[in-house]
C-alpha positions in Angstrom: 21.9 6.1 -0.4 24.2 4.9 2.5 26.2 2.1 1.5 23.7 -1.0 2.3 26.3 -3.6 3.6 26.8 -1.2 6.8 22.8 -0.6 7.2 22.2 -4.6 6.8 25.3 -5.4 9.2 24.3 -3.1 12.1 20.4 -4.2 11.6 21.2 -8.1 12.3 22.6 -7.4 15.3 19.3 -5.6 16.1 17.0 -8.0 15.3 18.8 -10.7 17.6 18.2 -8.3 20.2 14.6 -7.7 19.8 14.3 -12.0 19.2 15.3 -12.4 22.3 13.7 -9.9 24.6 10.1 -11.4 23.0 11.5 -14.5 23.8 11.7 -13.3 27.9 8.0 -11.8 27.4 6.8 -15.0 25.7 7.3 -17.2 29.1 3.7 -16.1 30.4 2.2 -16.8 27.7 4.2 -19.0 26.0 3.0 -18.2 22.0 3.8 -14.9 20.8 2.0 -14.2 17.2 2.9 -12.3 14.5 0.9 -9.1 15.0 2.3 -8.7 18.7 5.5 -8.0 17.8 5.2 -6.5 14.3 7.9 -5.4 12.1 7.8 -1.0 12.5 9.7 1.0 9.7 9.8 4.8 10.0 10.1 6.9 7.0 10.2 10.4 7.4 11.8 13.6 5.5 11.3 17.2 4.2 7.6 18.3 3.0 7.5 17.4 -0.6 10.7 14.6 -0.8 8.7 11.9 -1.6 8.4 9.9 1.4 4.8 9.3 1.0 5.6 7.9 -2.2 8.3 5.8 -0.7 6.0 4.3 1.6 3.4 3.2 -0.7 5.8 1.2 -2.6 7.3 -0.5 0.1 3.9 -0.9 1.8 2.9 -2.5 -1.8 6.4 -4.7 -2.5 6.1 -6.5 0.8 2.4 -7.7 -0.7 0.9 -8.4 2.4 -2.6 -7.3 4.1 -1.2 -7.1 7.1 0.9 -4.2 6.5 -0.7 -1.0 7.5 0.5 2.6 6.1 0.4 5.4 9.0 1.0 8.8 7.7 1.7 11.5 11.3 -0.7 13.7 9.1 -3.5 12.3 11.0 -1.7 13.5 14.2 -1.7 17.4 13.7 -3.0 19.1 16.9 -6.0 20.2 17.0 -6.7 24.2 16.4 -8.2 26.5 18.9 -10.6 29.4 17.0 -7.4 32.0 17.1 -5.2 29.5 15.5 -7.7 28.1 13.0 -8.4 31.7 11.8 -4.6 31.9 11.3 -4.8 28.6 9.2 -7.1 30.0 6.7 -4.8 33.2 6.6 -1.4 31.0 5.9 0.1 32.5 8.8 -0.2 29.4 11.3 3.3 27.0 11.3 2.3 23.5 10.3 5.6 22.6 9.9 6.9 22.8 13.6 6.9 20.0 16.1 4.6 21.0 18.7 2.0 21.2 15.7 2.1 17.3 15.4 0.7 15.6 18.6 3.6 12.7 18.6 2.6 11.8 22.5 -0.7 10.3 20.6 1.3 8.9 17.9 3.7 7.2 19.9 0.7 5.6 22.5 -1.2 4.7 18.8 2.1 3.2 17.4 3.3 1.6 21.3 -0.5 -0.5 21.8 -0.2 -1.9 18.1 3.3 -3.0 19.3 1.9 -4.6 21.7 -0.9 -6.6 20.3 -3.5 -4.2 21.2 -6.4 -2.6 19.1 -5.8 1.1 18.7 -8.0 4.2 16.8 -6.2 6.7 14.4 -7.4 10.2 14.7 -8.9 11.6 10.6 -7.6 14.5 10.3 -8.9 17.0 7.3 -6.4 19.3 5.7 -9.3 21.6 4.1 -10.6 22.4 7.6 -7.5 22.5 9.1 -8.8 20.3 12.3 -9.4 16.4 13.0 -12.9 15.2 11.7 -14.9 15.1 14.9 -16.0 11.4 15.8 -13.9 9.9 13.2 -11.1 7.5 13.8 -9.2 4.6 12.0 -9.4 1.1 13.9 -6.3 -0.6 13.6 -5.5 -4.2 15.1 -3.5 -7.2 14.2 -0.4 -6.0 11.6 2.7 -7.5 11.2 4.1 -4.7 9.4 3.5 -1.0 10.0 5.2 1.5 8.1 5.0 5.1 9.5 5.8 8.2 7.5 5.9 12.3 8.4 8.1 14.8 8.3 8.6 14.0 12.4 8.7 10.1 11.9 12.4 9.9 13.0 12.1 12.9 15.5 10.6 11.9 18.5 13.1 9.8 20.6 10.5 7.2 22.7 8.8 7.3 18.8 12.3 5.9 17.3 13.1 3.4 19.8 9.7 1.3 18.9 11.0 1.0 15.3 13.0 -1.9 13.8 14.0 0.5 10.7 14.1 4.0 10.1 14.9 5.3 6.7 14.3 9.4 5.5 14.3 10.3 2.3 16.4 13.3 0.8 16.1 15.5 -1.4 16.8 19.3 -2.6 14.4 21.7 -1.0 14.2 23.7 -4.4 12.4 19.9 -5.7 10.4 19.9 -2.8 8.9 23.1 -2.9 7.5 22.2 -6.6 6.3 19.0 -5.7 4.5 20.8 -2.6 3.0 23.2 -4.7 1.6 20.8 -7.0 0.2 19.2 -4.3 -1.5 21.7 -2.5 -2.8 23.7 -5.3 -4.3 20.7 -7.1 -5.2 18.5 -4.0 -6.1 21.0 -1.3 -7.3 23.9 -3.1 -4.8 27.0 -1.9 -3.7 29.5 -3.9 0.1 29.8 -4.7 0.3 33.0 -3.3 -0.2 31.5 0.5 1.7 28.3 -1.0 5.2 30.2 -1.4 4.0 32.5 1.7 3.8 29.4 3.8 6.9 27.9 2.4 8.8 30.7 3.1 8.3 31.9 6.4 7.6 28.3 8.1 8.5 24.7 6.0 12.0 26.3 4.4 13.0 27.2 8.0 11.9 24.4 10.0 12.8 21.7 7.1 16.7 23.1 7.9 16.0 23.2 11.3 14.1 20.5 12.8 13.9 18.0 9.6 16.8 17.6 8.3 18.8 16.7 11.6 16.9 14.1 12.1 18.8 12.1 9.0 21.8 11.0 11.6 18.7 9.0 13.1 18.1 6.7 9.9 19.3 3.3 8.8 19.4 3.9 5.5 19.1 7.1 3.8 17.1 7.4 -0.1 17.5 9.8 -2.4 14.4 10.9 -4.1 15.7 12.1 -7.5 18.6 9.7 -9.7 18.9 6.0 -8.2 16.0 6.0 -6.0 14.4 2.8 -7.4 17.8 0.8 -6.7 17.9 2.6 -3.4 14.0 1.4 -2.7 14.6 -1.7 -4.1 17.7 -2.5 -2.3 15.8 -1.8 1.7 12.2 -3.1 -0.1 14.8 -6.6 -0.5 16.6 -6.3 3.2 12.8 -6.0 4.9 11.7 -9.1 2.9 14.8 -11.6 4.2 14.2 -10.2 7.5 10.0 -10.7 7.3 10.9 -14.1 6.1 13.1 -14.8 9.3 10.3 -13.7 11.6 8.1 -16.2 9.8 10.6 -18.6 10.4 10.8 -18.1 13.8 6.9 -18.1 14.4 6.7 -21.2 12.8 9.4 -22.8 14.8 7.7 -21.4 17.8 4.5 -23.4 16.8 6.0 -26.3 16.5 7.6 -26.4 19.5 5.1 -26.0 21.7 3.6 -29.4 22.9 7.2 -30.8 22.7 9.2 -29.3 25.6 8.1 -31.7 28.5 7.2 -34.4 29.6 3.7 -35.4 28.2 0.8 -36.6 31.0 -1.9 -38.8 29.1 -4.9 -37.5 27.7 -7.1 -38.8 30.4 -4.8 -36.8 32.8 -5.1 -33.4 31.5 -7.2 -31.1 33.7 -8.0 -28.6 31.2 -9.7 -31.0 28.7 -13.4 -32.5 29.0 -14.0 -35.6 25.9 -17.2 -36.5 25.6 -18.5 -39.7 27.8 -18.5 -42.4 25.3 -22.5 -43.0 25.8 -24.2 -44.7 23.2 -25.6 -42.0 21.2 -22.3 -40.0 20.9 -20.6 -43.5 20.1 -23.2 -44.0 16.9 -23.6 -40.3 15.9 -19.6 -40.8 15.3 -19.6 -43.7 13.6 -22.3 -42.3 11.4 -20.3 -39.0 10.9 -17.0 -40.7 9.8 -19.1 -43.3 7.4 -18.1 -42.6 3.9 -21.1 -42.9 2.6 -23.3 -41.1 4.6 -25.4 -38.2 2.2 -24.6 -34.7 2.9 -27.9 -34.3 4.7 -27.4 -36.5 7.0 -24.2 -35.9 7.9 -25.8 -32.0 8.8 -28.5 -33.4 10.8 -25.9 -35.8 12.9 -23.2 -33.2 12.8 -26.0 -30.9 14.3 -27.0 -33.4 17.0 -23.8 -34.0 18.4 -23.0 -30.5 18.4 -25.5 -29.6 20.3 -24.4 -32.1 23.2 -21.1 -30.9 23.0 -21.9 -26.9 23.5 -24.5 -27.7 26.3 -22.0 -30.0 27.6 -19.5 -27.0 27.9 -22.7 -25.1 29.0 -22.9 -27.3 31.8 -19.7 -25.8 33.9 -20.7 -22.1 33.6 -21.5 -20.8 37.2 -24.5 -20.3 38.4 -23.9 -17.3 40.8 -26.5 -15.2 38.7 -29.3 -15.4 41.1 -33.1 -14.5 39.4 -36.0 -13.2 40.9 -39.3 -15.0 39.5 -43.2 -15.9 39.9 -43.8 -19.8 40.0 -46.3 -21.1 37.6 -48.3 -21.4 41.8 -47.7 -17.8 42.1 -45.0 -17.7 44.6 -42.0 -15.3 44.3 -38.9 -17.0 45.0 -35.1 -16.2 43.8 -33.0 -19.0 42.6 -29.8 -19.5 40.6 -29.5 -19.5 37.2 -27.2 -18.5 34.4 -27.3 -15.0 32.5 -26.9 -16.4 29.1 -27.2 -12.5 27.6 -23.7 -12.8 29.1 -22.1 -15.8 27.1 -21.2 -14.9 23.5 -19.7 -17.6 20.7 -16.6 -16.8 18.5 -16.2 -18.6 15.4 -13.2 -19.7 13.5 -14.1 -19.1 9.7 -15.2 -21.1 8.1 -14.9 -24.3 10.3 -16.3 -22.9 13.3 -19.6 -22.3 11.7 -20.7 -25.8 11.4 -21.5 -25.1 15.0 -23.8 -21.8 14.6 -27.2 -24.3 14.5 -26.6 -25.9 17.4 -25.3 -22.6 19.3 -28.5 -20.8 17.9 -31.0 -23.7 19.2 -28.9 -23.8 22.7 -29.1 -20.6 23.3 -31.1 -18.5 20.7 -30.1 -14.8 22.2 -26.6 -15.7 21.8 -24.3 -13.1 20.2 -21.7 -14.2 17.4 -18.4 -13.0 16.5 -15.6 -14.5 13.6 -12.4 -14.3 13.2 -11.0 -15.8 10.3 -7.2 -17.0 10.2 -5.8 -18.8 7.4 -2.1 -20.2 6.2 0.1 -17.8 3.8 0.2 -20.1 0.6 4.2 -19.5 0.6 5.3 -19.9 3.8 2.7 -22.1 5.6 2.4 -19.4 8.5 -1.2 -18.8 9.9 -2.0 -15.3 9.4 -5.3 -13.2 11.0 -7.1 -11.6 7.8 -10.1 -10.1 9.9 -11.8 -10.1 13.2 -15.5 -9.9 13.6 -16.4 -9.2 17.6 -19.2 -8.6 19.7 -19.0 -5.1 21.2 -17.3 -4.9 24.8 -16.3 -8.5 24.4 -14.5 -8.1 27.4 -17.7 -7.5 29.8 -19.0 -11.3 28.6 -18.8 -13.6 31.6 -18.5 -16.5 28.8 -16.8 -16.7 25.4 -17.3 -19.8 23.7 -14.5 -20.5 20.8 -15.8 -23.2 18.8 -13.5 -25.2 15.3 -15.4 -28.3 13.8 -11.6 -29.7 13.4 -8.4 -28.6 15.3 -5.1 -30.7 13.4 -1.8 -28.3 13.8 -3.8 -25.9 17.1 -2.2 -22.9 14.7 -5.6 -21.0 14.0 -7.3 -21.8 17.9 -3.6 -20.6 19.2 -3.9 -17.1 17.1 -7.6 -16.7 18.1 -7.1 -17.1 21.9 -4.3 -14.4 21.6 -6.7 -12.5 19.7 -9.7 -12.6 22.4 -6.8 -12.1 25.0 -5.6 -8.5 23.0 -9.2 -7.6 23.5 -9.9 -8.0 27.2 -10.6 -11.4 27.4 -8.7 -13.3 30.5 -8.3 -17.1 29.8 -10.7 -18.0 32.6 -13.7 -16.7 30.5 -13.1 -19.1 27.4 -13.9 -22.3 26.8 -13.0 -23.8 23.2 -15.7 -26.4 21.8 -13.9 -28.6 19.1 -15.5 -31.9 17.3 -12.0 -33.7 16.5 -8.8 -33.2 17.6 -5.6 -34.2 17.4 -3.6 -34.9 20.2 -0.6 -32.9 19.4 -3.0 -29.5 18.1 -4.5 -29.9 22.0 -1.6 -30.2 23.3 -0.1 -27.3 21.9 -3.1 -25.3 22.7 -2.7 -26.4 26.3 0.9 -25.4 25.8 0.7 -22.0 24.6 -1.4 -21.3 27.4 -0.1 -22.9 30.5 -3.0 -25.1 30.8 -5.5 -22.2 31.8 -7.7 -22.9 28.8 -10.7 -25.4 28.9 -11.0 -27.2 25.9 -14.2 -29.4 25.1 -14.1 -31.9 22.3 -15.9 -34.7 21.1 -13.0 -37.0 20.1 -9.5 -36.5 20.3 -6.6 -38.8 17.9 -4.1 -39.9 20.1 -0.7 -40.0 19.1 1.8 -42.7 19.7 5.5 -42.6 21.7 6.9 -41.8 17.7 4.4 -38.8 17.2 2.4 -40.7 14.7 -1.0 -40.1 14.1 -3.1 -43.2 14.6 -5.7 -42.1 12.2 -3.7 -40.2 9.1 -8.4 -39.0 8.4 -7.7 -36.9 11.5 -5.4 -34.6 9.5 -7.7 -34.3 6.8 -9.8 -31.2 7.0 -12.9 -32.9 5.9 -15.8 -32.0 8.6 -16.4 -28.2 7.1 -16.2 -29.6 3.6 -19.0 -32.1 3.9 -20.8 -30.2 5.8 -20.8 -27.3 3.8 -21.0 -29.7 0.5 -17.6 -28.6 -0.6 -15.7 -32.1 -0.5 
C-alpha cells in the first residue's frame, strides 16, 4: 500500500476543487442534492486480484443504500456469430480493451454523475453475450464504486472519479483464484482455463493492466496487510462522505437566508387559501386536540379537496374537446385533459392527500417518492422513487406533503422530478401547513419558478422564530394515519 498521508494530502486538495465547481453549477438551480454529485471510486486490477472482493467490503463498510456496486463486466461487447463461436472454443481475448465497451460505461457512469437515471447493460458470462432486453435501472446514489480490470484505463472514465484505487497482486495468485472461479462458477474446464490464461489474460494483465497502477490514489495489496490497507481508504472515504454531508446540510440551511425577504402576501409563486368561512372552521377543527381520529380524516379530506381543486383551478385550458350537447349539437369548447395531470406523493405524508386527489380526479395517475433523514447526520436522503411512466410527457405534476417544516424532503423531490424530465413550469406543490422558512427555502432553491399551494402558512418573526413551536411538529400524518 502507498504510504496513506501522501494519498489523503493530494485528495483534499481535490475535493476543494470539485466543491467549488458544483458550487458554479448550483447558481441555476440554487440546491444541489446528494445524488447529483455523488462520491465515484474506481477500483480496478488484474483478473483474479481481488478487486471484486475489495469492492464489496467498501461498498458494505460505508453502510449506506445509496451506494451502488458497478462491476465493467456488464460492459463486454457484444459478440458477432464468428466471435461467439471462438468464445466457446477459448480462443476469443476477453481480456483486451476493445472487448469492454467503456464509451457505454463512461455515458452510464457520466448521467449518474449528473443526477440522471441511467440502465446497466446484463451481461451473461455462460453465453458469452449481454442478456437481450435486460438492463439495471440505476438513479439517485451518492456513492458509486466501479470495479474491472479497465476501471482506471480509460482517461474521460478516470477523470469522473473522486478516488481510484487498483489492487495488486502476483499473477501466479491470480491465476488460482481465476481458476477457482471459473471452473466452479462458470462451468469451464481447466484445460481452456490455463489455455485462456496463457495466450490472452497473462499477456494483456502485463500489458494493458498493470500500467494502469500510476493512475491510482492508493494502491492495495491483496495478500499480507490488505485488511489495514482496506481499512485505512474504507476510513479516508468515510471523513470525506461526512464532509459532503456537511456541506449539503449547510447548503439547506442557507437557502431562504441570503436576501432580503418580501412578505408572504408578496410572493408571486405562492397561492394560501382565501380565509372563507369553511376553510377558517375546518382548521380550527383540524388543530383541536380533541378532535377523534375520524373526524379529523373526514375534515382533513374536505379541506384537501379545496386545496387540490384549488391548484386545479390555474391549469390551462388550451385542450379544446369536441362533444354532442345533451340538445344534440356538436360544438368544441375548452377544457382540461386531466389524463395529462399526474400526482406525486411524498411518503408517507403526502398520502393523506390520495382521497381527495382520487375523488377530484378519479383517472389520476400516482407516483411516490419517499425521502427520509439519516438517523446520524440529520441529512435527508432519497431511499426510493415510485413514477408514472414518461413522467415527462404529463402537462401537470402535482407534488403534494400534508406538512412542510425544514422544505428538505419537497427540495429533494423537485430535483428528483427535474432529473426525470420534468421543467419547473409543469409542477405545482399542494401543502396543508407550512412554515414560513421551509417555503421560503423551497422558493429559494428554485428561483421562485415553483408554484406552491397551501392551506396555511406559520409566519416567522424578524428573529426567525416560529410563532407556533405545533407547526414544527409533524403531527398531520400521525393522526391521520392513527399513529400519534
Amino acid at each position: 500500500m502507498v504510504g496513506t498521508g501522501a494519498f489523503i494530502s493530494s485528495f483534499e486538495h481535490k475535493s476543494d476543487e470539485v466543491h467549488q465547481v458544483g458550487n458554479k453549477e448550483a447558481q441555476s438551480p440554487k440546491y444541489i442534492p446528494p445524488w447529483t454529485t455523488p462520491y465515484i471510486i474506481g477500483i480496478g486490477g488484474t483478473s483474479g486480484s481481488g478487486k471484486t472482493s475489495v469492492a464489496a467490503k467498501i461498498t458494505a463498510s460505508i453502510n449506506t443504500p445509496w451506494t451502488v456496486l458497478i462491476s465493467l463486466d456488464n460492459f463486454y461487447n457484444p459478440l458477432s456469430a464468428e466471435d461467439h463461436e471462438l468464445a466457446v472454443q477459448n480462443k476469443f481475448d476477453f481480456d483486451q480493451p476493445d472487448a469492454v465497451d467503456l464509451d457505454l460505461a463512461y455515458e452510464c457512469i457520466k448521467s449518474l454523475k449528473e443526477g440522471k437515471k441511467t440502465s446497466i447493460p446484463v451481461y451473461s458470462f455462460n453465453n458469452h453475450n449481454r442478456v437481450p432486453g435486460k438492463t439495471i435501472s440505476v438513479y439517485g446514489s451518492s456513492v458509486i464504486v466501479v470495479e474491472g480490470i479497465y476501471a482506471l484505463y480509460h482517461a474521460p472514465l478516470l477523470e469522473l472519479m473522486d478516488l481510484k484505487i487498483f489492487v495488486d497482486v502476483d499473477l501466479d495468485v491470480c491465476l488460482a483464484r481465476r481458476l477457482s472461479r471459473d471452473i466452479v462458477s462458470r462451468g469451464r474446464d481447466l484445460e481452456g482455463c490455463i489455455q485462456q490464461w496463457e495466450q490472452f489474460v497473462k499477456p494483456n494483465a502485463e500489458r494493458y493492466v498493470r500500467p494502469t497502477m500510476k493512475n491510482a490514489d492508493a494502491i492495495i495489496p491483496s495478500m499480507g496487510s490488505i485488511v489495514v490497507a482496506t481499512q485505512t481508504v474504507i476510513n479516508h472515504i468515510k471523513s470525506r462522505l461526512q464532509l459532503k454531508s456537511r456541506r449539503h446540510l449547510e447548503e439547506l440551511s442557507d437557502l431562504g437566508h441570503v436576501r432580503e425577504l418580501e412578505p408572504l402576501s408578496k410572493m408571486t409563486n405562492l397561492c394560501q387559501l382565501e380565509p372563507t368561512s369553511q376553510v377558517v372552521a375546518l382548521k380550527t377543527i383540524l388543530l383541536d386536540k380533541y378532535t377523534s381520529r375520524d373526524d379529523f380524516v373526514f375534515y382533513f379530506d374536505r379541506i384537501a379537496t379545496i386545496l387540490v381543486s384549488r391548484a386545479l383551478d390555474d391549469i390551462s385550458t388550451s385542450f379544446m374537446k369536441r362533444i354532442i350537447t345533451p340538445t344534440g349539437q356538436e360544438v368544441t369548447l375548452p377544457s382540461v385533459d386531466f389524463d395529462k395531470v399526474t400526482s406525486i406523493s411524498i411518503v408517507r405524508s403526502g398520502d393523506c392527500f390520495m382521497r381527495s386527489l382520487k375523488k377530484t380526479v378519479p383517472s389520476m395517475s400516482i407516483g411516490k417518492v419517499l425521502i427520509q433523514s439519516d438517523s446520524h447526520t440529520g441529512e435527508p436522503q432519497l431511499h426510493c422513487e415510485f413514477l408514472p411512466p414518461h413522467i415527462e410527457d404529463y402537462e401537470q405534476v402535482l407534488l403534494v406533503e400534508a406538512q412542510i417544516i425544514s422544505g428538505a424532503a419537497v427540495i429533494m423531490a423537485i430535483q428528483v422530478l427535474l432529473d426525470h424530465g420534468v421543467s419547473l413550469k409543469k409542477m405545482k406543490v399542494i401543502v396543508y401547513l407550512a412554515t414560513e422558512i421551509g417555503i421560503r427555502r423551497i422558493t429559494d432553491a428554485f428561483n421562485d419558478a415553483i408554484q406552491i399551494y397551501a392551506c396555511e402558512v406559520v409566519p416567522t418573526d424578524a428573529l426567525g422564530v416560529d410563532h407556533c413551536r405545533w407547526a414544527r411538529s409533524r403531527f398531520v400524518d400521525s393522526r391521520y394515519f392513527g399513529c400519534d
